[in-house]
C-alpha positions in Angstrom: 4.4 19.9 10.3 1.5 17.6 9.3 1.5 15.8 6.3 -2.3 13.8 5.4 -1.6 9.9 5.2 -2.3 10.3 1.6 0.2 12.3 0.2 2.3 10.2 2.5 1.7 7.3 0.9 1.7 8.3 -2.6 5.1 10.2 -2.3 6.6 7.0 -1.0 4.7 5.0 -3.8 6.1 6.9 -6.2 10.1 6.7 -5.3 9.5 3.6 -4.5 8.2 2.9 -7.7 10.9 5.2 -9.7 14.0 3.9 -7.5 13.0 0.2 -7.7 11.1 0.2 -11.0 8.7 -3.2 -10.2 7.0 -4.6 -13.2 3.5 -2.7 -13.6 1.8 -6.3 -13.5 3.8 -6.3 -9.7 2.6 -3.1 -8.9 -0.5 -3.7 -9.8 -1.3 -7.1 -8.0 -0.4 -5.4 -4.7 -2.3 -2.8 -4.9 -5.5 -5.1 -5.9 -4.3 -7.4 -3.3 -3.9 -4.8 -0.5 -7.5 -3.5 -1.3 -9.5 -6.8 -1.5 -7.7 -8.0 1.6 -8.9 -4.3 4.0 -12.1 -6.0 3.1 -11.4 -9.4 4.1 -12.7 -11.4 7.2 -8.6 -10.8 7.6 -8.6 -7.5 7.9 -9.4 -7.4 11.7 -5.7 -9.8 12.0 -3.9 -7.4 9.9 -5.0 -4.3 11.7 -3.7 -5.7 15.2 -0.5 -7.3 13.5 -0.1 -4.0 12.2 -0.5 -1.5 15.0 
């Protein structure tokens, strides 16, 4: 079975954010975070420490 990254990520997102119910603000801040850092000189650092 083969399941695209994306719906992946969003189911998990989602019970993640109904289990553990982060403030918005937290939820928020991550996901700002997570998408100015992919374009960050770091990004290269994080790919590697992440594969």
């Amino acid at each position: 079975m083969d399941v695209p990254l994306w719906f992946a990520l969003v189911v998990v997102g989602w019970l993640g954010v109904k289990l553990i119910r982060p403030p918005l603000w937290l939820v928020l801040v991550l996901l700002l975070g997570g998408y100015l850092l992919a374009d960050s000189l770091l990004a290269p650092v994080v790919d590697t420490a992440v594969k």
